[in-house]
N, C-alpha and C positions, 0 to 999 in steps of 0.2 A: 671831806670832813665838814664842812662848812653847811653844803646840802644837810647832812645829816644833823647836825645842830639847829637847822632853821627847822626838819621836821619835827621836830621834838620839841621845840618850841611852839610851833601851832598846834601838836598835839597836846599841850598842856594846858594850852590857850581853851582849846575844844574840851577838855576834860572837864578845867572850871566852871567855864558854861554850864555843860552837863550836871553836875553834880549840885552845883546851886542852883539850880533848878528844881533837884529833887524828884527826878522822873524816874517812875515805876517801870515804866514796860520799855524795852529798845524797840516794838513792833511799830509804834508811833512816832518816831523820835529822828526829824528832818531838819530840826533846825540851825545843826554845825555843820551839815553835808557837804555843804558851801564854804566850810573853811579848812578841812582837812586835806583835801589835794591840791598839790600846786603841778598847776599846766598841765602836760599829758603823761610827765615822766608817773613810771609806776611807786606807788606809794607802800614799803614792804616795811615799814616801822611800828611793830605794833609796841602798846604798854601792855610792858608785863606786869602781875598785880601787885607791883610795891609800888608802881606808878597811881594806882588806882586809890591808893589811901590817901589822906591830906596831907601823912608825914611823907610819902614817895615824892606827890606832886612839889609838896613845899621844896624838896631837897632836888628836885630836876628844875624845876621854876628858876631855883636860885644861883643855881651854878650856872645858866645859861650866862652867851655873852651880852644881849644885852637886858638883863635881872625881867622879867616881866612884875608889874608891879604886882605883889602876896596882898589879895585880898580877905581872905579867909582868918581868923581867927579863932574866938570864942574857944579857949584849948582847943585852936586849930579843928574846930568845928567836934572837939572831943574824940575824934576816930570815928565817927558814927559805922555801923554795920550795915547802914544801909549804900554800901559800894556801886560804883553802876558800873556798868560791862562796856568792855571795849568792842562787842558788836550793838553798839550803838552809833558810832562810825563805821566799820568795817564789817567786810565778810572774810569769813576762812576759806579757806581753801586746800584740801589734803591730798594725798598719796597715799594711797591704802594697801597692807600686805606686811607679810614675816620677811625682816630679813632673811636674805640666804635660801630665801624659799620664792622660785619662779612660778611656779603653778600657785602661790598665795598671794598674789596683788602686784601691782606694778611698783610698788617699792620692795617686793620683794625681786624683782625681775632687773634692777641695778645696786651695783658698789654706792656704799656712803658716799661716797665721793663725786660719783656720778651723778646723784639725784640734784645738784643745785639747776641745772639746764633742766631738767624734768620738772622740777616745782616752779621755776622761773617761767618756764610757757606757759603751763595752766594758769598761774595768778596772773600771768602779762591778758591773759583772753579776758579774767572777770574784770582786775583794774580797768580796760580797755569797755567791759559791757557794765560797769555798777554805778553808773556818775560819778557824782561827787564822791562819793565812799571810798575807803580804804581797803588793801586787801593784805590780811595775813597770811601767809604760808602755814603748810604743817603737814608732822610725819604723822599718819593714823597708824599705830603699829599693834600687831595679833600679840598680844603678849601672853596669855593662857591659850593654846589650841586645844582644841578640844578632838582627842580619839577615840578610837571604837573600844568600845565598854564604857565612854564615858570618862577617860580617865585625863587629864590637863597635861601637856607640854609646856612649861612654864619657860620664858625665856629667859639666858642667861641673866643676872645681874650685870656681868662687864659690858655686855651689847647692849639691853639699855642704858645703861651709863653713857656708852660712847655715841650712839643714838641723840639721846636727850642732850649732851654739850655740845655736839656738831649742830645741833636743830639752834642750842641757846644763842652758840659764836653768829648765829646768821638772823635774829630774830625772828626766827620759825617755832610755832608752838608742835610740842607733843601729844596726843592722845593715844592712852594705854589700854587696850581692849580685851578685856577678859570673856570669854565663850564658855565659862561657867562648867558645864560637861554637868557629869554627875552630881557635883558639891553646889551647895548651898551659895546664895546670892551674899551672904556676910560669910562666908572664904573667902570668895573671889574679891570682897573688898577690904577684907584684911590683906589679901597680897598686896594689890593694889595702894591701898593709902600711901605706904610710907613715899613712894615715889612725889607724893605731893610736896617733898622739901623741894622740888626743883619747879622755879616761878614758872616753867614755859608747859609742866604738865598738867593735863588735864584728864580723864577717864572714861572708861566707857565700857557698857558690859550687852551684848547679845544674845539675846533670849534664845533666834534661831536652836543655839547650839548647846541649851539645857535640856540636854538629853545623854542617855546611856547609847542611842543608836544614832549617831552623825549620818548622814546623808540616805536615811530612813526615814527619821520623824523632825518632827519642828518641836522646838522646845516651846518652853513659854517661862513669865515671871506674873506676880503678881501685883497690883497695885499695892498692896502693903510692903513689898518685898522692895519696890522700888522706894518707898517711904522711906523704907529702915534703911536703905543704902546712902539713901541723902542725908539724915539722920548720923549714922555714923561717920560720914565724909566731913559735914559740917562741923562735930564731936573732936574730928583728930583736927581741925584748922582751928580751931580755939583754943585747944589742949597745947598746940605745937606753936601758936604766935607765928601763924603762916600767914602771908601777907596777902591780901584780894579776894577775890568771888575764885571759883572753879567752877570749869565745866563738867558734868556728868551727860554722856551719851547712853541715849536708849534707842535698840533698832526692833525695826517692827517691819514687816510686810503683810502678814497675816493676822486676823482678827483675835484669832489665840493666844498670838505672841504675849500680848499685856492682857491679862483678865483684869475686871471690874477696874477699866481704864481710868472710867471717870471718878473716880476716887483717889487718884496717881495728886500728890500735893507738889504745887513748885515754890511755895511759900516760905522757902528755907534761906536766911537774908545772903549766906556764902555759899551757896549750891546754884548754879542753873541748870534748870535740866534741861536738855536738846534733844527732840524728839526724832530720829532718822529714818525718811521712807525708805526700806531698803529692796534688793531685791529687782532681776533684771528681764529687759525684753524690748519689745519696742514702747516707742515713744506714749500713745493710748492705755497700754499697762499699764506704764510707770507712774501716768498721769490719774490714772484710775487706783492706783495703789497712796498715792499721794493726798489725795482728794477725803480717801479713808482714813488718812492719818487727821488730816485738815481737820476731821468733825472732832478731834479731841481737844476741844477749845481751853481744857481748862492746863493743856500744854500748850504755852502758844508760839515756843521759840523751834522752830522745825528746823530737819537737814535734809538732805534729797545724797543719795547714794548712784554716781554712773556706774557701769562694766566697762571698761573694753575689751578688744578683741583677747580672748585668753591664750596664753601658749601650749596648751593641753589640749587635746583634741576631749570634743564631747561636753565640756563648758557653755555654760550658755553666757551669752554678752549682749549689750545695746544694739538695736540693730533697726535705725540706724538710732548713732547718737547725739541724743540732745546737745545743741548749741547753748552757751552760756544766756547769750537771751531767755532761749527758751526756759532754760531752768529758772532764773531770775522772774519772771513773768509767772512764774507758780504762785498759787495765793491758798494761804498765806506766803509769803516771800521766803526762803529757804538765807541761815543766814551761816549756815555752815554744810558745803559743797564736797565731798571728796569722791576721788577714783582711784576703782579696784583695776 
């Protein structure tokens, strides 16, 4: 308990920094790295985004045992909207797959209950290869699938419910992944939203699978389409007195996937979007596939996507696969990591 209260103590030490600082970009942003991790033990605490407002900070600052002196004022710096992201210390780190579904990702391939030893080895590798940095855990979960004709398999409500409060009890973030199918990019984010009352959710929607014919054609979105998603994302966190930044994931392996890319906006003060190389093979692919994401400078916060070995025959998977080094050593630097 003790452990846990001194992390959370430096983590809010690191946050004021940050934030009175007033820095725009987390791609540049080295200057707390050196004070987030203590010794080698692994560092799984992240702030979730009530932490991230001045009223969070003030109300965690204060209840510590011993008070860190509240420098902030000015009505508590008024709330400014301009919030900074907790990957400005840390990287994520996810689990990717449908519950209950083995041939859909390696969180689909274990019990809720099971995956704490499955998320604790892959974040023990990146804590272990990201220096001074942080690592957050997370479920990436299929939550629209998308079937043949195009039509969505929505997941229950009570699964993610129970999903997202086992993720919360452990300070493991959520991401909700819509595959879109045949319906419109604002469907998929009307399902979506409301999920965002719970602080550890974040989203994410897959062009691959906007399509009527799955594992035929490659779908795609639009750069307006993504606009309007963040747009409306941003609209229900204002509307709702939801607390911090969200993430929105966008995956991409093919040039298709996002048409007129370079007009994709990230300039939404409670949205970041995260760009994801997806898509599997050996190491020169991926790197290659990476590299095409890279040129889309006016997204600069990227994710890098592994495979492993599938339990289906006929699946393709990393081969071999990338070491956390090596992914980390991607440039731009990837600051959210998941495996299917």
């Amino acid at each position: 308990m003790k452990t846990h209260q001194t992390s959370w103590r430096v983590a809010v030490v690191a946050l004021l920094v940050c934030v009175t600082a007033a820095l725009s970009s987390e791609s540049t942003v080295t200057l707390v790295d050196s004070v987030v991790k203590q010794g080698a033990a692994p560092r799984f605490d992240p702030l979730f985004p009530r932490a991230l407002t001045w009223a969070g900070a003030r109300e965690i600052a204060l209840a510590s045992a011993d008070s860190v002196a509240w420098v902030p004022t000015r009505e508590e710096t008024r709330e400014s909207p301009r919030l900074q992201s907790v990957l400005l210390n840390s990287d994520i780190v996810a689990v990717y797959g449908k519950p209950g579904a083995r041939n859909m990702g390696l969180l689909g391939q274990h019990k809720l209950e099971d995956l704490d030893g499955v998320v604790a080895a892959l974040a023990s590798q990146y804590d272990a290869a990201n220096g001074g940095r942080g690592v957050i855990p997370a479920l990436y979960i299929i939550y629209g699938t998308c079937w043949p004709g195009g039509d969505i398999g929505i997941l229950p409500d009570s699964v993610v419910r129970q999903y997202v409060e086992y993720a919360a009890a452990r300070g493991w973030y959520v991401f909700l992944d819509h595959q879109i199918g045949r319906f419109t990019v604002e469907a998929a984010m009307r399902r979506l939203l409301p999920y965002l009352k719970y602080e550890n959710v974040h989203l994410a929607l897959d062009p691959e699978w906007r399509t009527d014919k799955p594992m035929q054609e490659i779908g795609y979105v639009t750069a307006a389409e993504l606009n309007a998603a963040q747009e409306m994302m941003q609209a229900h966190i204002l509307e709702n007195g939801l607390p911090g930044r969200r993430m929105l994931v966008v995956h991409q392996f093919k040039p298709k996937m996002i048409s007129a890319r370079h007009e994709v906006r990230t300039d939404y003060p409670l949205v970041k979007l995260i760009h994801c190389a997806d898509g599997f093979g050996a190491p020169p692919l991926k790197k290659n596939t990476y590299a095409h994401n890279a040129l889309a400078r006016n997204i600069p916060l990227k994710s890098f996507k592994l495979f492993l070995e599938p339990t289906i025959a006929g699946a393709g998977w990393d081969r071999p696969l990338m070491a956390p080094e090596e992914v980390l050593a991607l440039e731009p630097r990837p600051y959210l990591i998941m495996y299917q």
